[in-house]
C-alpha positions as CSV (number, residue, x, y, z in Angstrom):
1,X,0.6,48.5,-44.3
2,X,3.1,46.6,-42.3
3,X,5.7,48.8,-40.8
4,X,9.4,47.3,-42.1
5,X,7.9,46.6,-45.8
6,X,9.4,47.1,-49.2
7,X,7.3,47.8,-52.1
8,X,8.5,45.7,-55.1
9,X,5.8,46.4,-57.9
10,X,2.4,46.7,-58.5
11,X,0.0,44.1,-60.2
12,X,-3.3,44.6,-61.4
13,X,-3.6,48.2,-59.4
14,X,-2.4,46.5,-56.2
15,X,1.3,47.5,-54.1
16,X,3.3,44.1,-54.0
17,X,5.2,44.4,-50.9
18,X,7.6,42.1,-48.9
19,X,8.8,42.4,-45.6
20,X,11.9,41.9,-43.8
21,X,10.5,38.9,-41.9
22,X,10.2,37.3,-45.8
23,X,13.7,36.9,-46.1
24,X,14.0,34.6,-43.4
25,X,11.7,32.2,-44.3
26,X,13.1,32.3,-47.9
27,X,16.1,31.1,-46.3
28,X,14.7,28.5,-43.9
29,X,12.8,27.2,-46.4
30,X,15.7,27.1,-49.3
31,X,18.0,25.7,-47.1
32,X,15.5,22.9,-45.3
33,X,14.7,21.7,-49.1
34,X,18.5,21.7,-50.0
35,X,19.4,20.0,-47.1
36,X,16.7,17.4,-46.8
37,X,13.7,17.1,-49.3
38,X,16.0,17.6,-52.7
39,X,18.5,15.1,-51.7
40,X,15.7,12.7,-51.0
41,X,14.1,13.0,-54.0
42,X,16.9,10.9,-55.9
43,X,17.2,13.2,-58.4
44,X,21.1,12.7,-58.2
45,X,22.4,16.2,-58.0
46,X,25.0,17.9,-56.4
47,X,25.1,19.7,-53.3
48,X,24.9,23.2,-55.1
49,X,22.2,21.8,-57.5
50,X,20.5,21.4,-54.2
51,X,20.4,25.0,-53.0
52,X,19.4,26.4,-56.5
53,X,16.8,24.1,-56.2
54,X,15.7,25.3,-53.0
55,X,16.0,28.9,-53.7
56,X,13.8,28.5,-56.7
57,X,11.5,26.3,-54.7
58,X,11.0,28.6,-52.4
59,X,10.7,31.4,-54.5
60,X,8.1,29.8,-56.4
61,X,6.1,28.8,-53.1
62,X,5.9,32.5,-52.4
63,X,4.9,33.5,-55.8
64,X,2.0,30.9,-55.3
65,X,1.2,32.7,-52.4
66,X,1.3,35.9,-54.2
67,X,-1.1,34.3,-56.4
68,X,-3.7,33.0,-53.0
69,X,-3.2,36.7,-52.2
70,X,-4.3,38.2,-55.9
71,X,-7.1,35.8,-55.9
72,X,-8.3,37.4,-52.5
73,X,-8.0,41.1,-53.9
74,X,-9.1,40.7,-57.1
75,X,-12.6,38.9,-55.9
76,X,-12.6,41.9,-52.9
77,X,-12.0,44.5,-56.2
78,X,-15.0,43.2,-58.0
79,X,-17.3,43.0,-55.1
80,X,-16.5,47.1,-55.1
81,X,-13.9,46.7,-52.2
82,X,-10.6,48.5,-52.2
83,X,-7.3,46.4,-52.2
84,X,-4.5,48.7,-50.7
85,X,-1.5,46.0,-51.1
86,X,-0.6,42.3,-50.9
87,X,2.4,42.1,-48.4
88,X,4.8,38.2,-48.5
89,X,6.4,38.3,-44.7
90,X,7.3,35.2,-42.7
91,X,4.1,33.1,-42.3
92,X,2.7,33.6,-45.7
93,X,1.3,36.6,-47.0
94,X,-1.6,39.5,-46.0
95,X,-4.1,41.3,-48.5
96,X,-4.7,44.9,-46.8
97,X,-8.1,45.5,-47.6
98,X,-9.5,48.9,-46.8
99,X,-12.5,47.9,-45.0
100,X,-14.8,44.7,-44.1
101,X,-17.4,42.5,-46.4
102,X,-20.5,44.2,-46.5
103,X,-22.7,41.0,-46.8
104,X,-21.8,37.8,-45.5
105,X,-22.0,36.9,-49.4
106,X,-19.2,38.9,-49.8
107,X,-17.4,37.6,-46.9
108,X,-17.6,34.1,-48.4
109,X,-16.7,34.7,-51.7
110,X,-13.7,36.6,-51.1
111,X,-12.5,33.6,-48.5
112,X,-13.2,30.6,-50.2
113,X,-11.4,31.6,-53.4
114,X,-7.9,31.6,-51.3
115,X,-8.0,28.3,-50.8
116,X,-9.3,26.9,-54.4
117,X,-6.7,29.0,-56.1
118,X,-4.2,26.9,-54.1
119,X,-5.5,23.5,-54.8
120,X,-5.5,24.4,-57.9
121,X,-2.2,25.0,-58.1
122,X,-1.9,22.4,-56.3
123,X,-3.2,20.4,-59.5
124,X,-1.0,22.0,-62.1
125,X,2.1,21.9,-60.6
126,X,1.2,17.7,-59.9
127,X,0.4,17.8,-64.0
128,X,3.4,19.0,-64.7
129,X,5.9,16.3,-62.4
130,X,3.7,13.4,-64.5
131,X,5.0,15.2,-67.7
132,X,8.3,15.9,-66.5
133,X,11.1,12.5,-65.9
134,X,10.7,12.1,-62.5
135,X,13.7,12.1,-61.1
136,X,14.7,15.1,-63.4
137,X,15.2,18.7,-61.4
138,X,12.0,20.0,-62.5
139,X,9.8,17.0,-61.7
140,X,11.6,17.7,-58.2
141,X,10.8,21.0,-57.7
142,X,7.2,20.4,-58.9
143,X,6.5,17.5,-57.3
144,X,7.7,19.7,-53.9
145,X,5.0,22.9,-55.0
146,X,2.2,20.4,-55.3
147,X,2.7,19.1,-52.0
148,X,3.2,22.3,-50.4
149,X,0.1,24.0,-52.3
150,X,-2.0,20.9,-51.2
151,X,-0.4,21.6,-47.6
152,X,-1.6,25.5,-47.7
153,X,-5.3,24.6,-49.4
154,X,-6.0,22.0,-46.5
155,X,-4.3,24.3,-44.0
156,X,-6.6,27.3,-44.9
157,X,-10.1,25.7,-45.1
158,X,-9.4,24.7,-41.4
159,X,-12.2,27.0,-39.6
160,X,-9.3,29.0,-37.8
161,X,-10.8,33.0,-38.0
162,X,-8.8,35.0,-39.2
163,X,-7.8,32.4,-41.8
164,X,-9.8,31.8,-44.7
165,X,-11.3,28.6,-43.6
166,X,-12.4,30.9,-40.4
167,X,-13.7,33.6,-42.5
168,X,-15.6,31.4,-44.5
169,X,-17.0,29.8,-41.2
170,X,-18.1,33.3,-39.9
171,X,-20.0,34.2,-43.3
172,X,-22.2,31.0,-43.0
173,X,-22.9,32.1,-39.2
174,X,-22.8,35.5,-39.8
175,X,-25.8,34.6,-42.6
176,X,-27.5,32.1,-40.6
177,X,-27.6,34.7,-37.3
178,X,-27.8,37.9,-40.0
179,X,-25.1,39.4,-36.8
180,X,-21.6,39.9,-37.8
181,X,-21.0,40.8,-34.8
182,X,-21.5,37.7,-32.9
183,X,-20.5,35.7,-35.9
184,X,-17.2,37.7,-35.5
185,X,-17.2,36.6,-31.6
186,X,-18.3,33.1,-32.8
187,X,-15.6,32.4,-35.1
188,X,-12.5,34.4,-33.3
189,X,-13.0,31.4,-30.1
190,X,-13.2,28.6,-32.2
191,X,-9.5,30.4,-34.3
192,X,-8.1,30.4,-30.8
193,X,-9.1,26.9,-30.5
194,X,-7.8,25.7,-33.0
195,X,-4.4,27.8,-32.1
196,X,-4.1,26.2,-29.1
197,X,-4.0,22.8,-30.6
198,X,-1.7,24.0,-33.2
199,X,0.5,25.3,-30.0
200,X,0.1,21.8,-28.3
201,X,0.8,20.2,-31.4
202,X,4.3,21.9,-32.0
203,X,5.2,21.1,-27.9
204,X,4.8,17.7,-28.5
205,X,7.0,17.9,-31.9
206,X,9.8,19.5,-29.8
207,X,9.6,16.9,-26.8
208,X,9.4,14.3,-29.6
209,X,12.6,15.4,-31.4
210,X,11.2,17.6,-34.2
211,X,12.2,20.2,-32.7
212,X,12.3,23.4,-35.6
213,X,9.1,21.6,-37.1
214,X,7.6,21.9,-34.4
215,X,8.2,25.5,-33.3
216,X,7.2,26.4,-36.6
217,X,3.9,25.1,-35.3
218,X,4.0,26.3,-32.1
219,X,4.7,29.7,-34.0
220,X,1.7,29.5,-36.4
221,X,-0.5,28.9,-33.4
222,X,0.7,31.6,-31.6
223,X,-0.1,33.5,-34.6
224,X,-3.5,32.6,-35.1
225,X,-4.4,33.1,-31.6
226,X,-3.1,36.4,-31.4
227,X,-5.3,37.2,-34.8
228,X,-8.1,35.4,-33.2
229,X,-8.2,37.6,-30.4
230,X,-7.0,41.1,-32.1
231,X,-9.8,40.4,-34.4
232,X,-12.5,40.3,-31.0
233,X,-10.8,43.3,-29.6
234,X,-11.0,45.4,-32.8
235,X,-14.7,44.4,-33.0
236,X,-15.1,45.6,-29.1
237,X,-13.0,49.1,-30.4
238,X,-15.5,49.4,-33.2
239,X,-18.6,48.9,-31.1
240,X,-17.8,51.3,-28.5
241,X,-16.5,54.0,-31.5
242,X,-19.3,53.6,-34.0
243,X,-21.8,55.9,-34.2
244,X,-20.0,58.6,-31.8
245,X,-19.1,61.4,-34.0
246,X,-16.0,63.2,-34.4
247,X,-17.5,66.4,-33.1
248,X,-17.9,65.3,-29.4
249,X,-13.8,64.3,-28.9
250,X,-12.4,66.9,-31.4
251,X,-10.7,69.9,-30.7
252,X,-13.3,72.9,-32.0
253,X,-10.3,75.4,-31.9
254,X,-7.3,73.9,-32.7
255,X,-3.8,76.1,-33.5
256,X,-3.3,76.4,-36.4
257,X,-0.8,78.7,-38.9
258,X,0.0,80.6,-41.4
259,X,1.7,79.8,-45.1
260,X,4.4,82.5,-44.6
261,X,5.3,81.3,-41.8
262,X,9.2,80.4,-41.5
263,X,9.9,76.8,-40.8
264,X,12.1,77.5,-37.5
265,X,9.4,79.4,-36.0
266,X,7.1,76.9,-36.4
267,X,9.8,74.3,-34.6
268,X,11.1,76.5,-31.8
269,X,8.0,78.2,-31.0
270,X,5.1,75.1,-31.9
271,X,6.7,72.4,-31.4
272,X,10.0,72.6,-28.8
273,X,7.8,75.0,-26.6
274,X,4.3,73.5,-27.0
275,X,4.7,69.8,-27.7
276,X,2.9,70.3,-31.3
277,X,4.3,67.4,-33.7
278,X,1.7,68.7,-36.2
279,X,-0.4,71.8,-37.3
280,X,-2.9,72.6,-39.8
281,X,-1.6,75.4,-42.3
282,X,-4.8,78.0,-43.3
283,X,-4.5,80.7,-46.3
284,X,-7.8,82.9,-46.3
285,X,-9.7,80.8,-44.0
286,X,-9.4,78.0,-46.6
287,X,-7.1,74.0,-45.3
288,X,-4.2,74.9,-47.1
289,X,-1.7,72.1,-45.9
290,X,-0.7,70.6,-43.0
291,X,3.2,70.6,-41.7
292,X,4.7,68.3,-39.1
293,X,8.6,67.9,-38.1
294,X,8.8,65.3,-40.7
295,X,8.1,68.0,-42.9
296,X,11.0,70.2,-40.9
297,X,13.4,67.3,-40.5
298,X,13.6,66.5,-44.6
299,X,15.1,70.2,-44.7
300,X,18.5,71.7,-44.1
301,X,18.8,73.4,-40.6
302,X,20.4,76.2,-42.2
303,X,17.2,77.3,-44.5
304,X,14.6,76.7,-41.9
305,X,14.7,80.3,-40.9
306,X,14.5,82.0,-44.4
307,X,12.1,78.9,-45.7
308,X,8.2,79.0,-45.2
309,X,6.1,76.3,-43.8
310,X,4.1,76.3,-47.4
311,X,7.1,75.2,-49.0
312,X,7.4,71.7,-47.2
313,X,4.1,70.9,-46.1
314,X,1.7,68.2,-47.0
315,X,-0.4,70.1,-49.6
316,X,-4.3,68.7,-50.6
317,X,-5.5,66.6,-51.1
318,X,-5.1,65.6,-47.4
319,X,-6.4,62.7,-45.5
320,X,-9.8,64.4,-44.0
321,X,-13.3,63.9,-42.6
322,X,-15.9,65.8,-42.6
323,X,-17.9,66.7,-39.1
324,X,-20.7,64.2,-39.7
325,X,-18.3,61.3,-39.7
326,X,-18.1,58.8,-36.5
327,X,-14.6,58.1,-34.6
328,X,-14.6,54.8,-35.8
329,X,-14.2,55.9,-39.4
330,X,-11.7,58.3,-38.0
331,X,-9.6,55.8,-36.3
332,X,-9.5,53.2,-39.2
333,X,-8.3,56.1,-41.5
334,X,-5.6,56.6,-39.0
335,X,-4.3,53.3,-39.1
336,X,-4.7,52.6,-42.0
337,X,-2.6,55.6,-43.3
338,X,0.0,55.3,-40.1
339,X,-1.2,59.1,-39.2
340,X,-1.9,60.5,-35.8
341,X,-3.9,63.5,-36.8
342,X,-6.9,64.0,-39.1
343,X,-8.2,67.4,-39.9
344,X,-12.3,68.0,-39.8
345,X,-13.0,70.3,-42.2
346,X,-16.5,71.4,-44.2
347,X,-16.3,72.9,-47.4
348,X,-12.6,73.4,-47.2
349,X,-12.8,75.2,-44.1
350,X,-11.3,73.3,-40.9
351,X,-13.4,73.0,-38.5
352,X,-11.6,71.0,-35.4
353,X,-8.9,68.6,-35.4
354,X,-9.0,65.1,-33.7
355,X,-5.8,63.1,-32.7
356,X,-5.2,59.4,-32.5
357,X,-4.6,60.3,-28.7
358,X,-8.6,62.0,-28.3
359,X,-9.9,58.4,-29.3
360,X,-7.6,56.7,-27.2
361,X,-8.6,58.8,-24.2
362,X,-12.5,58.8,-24.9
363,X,-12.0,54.9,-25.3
364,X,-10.2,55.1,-21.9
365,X,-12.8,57.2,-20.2
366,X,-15.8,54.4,-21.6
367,X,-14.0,51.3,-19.7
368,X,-13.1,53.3,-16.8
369,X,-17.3,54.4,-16.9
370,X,-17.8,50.6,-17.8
371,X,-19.6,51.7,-21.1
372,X,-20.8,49.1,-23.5
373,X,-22.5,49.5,-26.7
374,X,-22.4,52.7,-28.9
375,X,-23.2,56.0,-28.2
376,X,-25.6,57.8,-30.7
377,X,-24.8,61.2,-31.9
378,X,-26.6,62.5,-28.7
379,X,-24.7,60.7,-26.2
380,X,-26.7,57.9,-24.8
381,X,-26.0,54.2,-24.8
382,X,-27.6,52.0,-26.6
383,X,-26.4,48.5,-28.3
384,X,-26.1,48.4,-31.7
385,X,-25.2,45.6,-34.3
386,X,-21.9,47.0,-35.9
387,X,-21.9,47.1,-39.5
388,X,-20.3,45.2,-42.0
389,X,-17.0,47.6,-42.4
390,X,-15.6,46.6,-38.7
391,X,-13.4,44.0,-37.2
392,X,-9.5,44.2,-38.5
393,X,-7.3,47.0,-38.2
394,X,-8.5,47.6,-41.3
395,X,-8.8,44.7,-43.5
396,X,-5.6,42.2,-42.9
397,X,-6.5,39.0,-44.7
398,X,-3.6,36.3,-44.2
399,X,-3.2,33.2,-46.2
């Protein structure tokens, strides 16, 4: 989930979020179409028709790109994927899915559809401005979504990983090679490639005179590049992490605490003194909870002494793993839940704990040994094709 996100709704099982970064292209866009395109269009309105115009407009170009975004998560849904949320922020919009395509297949179907739901839309809202008088308000307004859903359509099927056009490219390599791995490496240089045009592009529209057009561009390059090449050093991350299990970095005998224990103890004596932001809570050798100084800070200072820890903590079921999974599983269920700390446990018993921290040191420790490849459960080297459920802190598919 994007950090600075508001959840407005759900749709079909899915969180609809926006985030901040949304409202200033709602503006941009609303005030570029009531400042230039509307006024153009000779539909022979006033200057406040204009900006309702452009608000709608723009609204209405995000809801279409609400509707690219469902079309991604519904197809991911039915090919037994999980869709955590849809999120509108300034470039477009983002489907979080939980994990990766398991078969190239997969990969291409839930790709290509982004782009054919927006030609699509492309073709409606076209039908409509031939029904419509043409120099009418509506005919305006749908004349302008046809163009700009055209725009998106073409824009996407451009082979530029991680947008759908590049995805698309890396399922037919990925199928052709039967490696996602190098189809992953494949199609993140050929994204940067095209970014760097898209960046040279947008220079040459500044030095020409275009000069918001074409850092817009400049902008979306720069995005794309920097997905291109997050999306290669996730897959390095999950190369080096698959396969190692949580067992080898964990800590066997972590601190842990009991229910009846008061709330100020557990701040003055775990956390101010030892540096503990979190601890695992255990009631008759069973994972009871866990409590952190979130936990503490949602209380009054005055009750912390005379309050347990069971009373605030995060009670089951709790974000967990069990001690046969591998650190890249652990570290995707950290990000993708924005939590530090994941308790191993068997049978409800907790068996170690293993902080965000562990796999960034053990990460640390295999470039400073200049370790490639995974290691198996045993601790040797060895290369290994990573499987389908890798790449993309976890799942981020942009439109």
């Amino acid at each position: 989930m994007m950090q600075g996100s508001l959840k407005l709704g759900t749709l079909a099982g899915i969180d609809i979020r926006v985030h901040y970064t949304w409202l200033f292209a709602l503006f941009l866009i609303a005030w570029s179409l009531a400042l230039g395109y509307f006024p153009m269009s000779d539909a022979g309105l006033g200057a406040a028709t204009y900006w309702v115009l452009g608000i709608i407009a723009a609204l209405l170009l995000f809801g279409s790109v609400l509707v690219h975004e469902l079309g991604h998560s519904l197809v991911a849904t039915a090919r037994g994927m999980r869709v955590e949320n849809i999120t509108l922020f300034i470039f477009g919009g983002v489907s979080s899915i939980a994990a990766e395509a398991s078969t190239a297949r997969d990969e291409f179907l839930i790709a290509v559809v982004g782009p054919l739901i927006s030609l699509a839309l492309a073709g409606l809202f076209w039908l409509l401005g031939q029904i419509v008088p043409p120099a009418s308000a509506v005919g305006a307004v749908a004349n302008y979504l046809a163009f700009a859903n055209f725009l998106l359509g073409l824009f996407n099927i451009v082979p530029g990983f991680p947008l759908d056009g590049g995805r698309v490219f890396r399922s037919i390599v990925w199928a052709v090679t039967g490696d996602m791995s190098r189809a992953t490496r494949i199609a993140s240089y050929v994204g940067q490639g095209v970014a760097f045009v898209l960046i040279g592009w947008g220079v040459v529209n500044v030095l020409s005179g275009n000069f918001f057009g074409g850092l817009w561009t400049a902008f979306i390059g720069w995005f794309l590049n920097s997905g291109a090449e997050g999306s290669r050093q996730q897959l390095a991350v999950r190369n080096a992490l698959d396969g190692v299990p949580v067992t080898s970095v964990m800590d066997p005998t972590p601190e842990a605490i009991g229910p009846t224990l008061s709330v100020q103890d557990f701040v003055m004596e775990h956390t101010l003194r030892h540096g503990q932001r979190a601890l695992p809570v255990v009631e008759n050798g069973q994972l009871a909870g866990i409590v952190s100084i979130t936990d503490a800070k949602q209380l009054n200072h005055d009750a912390w002494a005379t309050t347990p820890v069971s009373a605030v903590m995060t009670r089951p079921p709790l974000k967990t793993l069990p001690p046969d999974a591998d650190l890249s599983a652990a570290l995707e269920l950290m990000v993708t839940n924005g939590i530090h700390q994941v308790p191993i446990e068997s049978n409800g018993v907790l068996v170690g704990m293993l902080k965000r921290s562990d796999v960034m040191r053990h990460l640390q420790l295999r470039r400073e040994l200049d370790l490639r490849g995974s290691a198996s459960p045993s601790g040797s080297v060895q290369a290994r094709r990573v499987p389908s459920t890798a790449t993309r802190p976890p799942g981020s598919r942009g439109s």
